[in-house]
C-alpha positions, 0 to 999 in steps of 0.5 A: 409326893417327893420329887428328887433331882434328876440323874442319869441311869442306865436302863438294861436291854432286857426286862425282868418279870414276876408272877402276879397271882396265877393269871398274868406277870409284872414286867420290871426294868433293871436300872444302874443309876451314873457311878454305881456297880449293881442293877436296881429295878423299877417297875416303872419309868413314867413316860419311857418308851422301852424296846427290848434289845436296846441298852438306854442312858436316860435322864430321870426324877426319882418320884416317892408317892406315899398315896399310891400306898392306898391303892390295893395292889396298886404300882409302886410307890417309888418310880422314875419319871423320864426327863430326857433319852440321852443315847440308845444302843442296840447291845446285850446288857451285861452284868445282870442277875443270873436268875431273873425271867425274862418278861416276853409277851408269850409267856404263858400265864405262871399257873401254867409256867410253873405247873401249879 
């Protein structure tokens, strides 16, 4: 496991989701690490607290774990583990891709949502 210095990013007010088999969805966090211009995602921020609505600048090691590559279908390799919330504001976050679905819990399952 390769653990790099922490750093600040910026976690969108909004989460992004895509189909997980016909069953069920995998929400994802869009993230702007300090300076750059484009959103990222990371299916996951290990230890984060995450309410929808709300635009987060956090403190976080970026974690590359290659033995998470054994687990079939398992979470990604490469994650965030929150050091420190440094500020939360209630806004719209702006600026992110114009095609992503939004992750809610009412969904209906994707073999539904897309008519398959």
């Amino acid at each position: 496991m390769i653990v790099y210095p922490a750093k600040e990013y910026r976690v969108a007010s909004d989460r992004g989701c895509y189909a997980n088999g016909n069953d069920g969805w995998e929400a994802y966090y869009f993230v702007k690490e300090k300076g750059k211009k484009n959103w990222g995602t990371y299916d996951r921020i290990q230890g984060f607290n995450y309410e929808v609505g709300y635009e987060y600048l956090i403190k976080a090691e970026r974690v590359v774990n290659k033995e998470l590559l054994e687990i079939a279908d398992g979470p990604s390799y490469i994650y965030l583990r929150l050091v420190k919330v440094l500020s939360v504001e209630k806004k719209d976050s702006e600026g992110l891709p114009d095609n992503y679905l939004s992750y809610s819990e009412e969904l209906p399952p994707p073999s539904e949502y897309y008519g398959n």
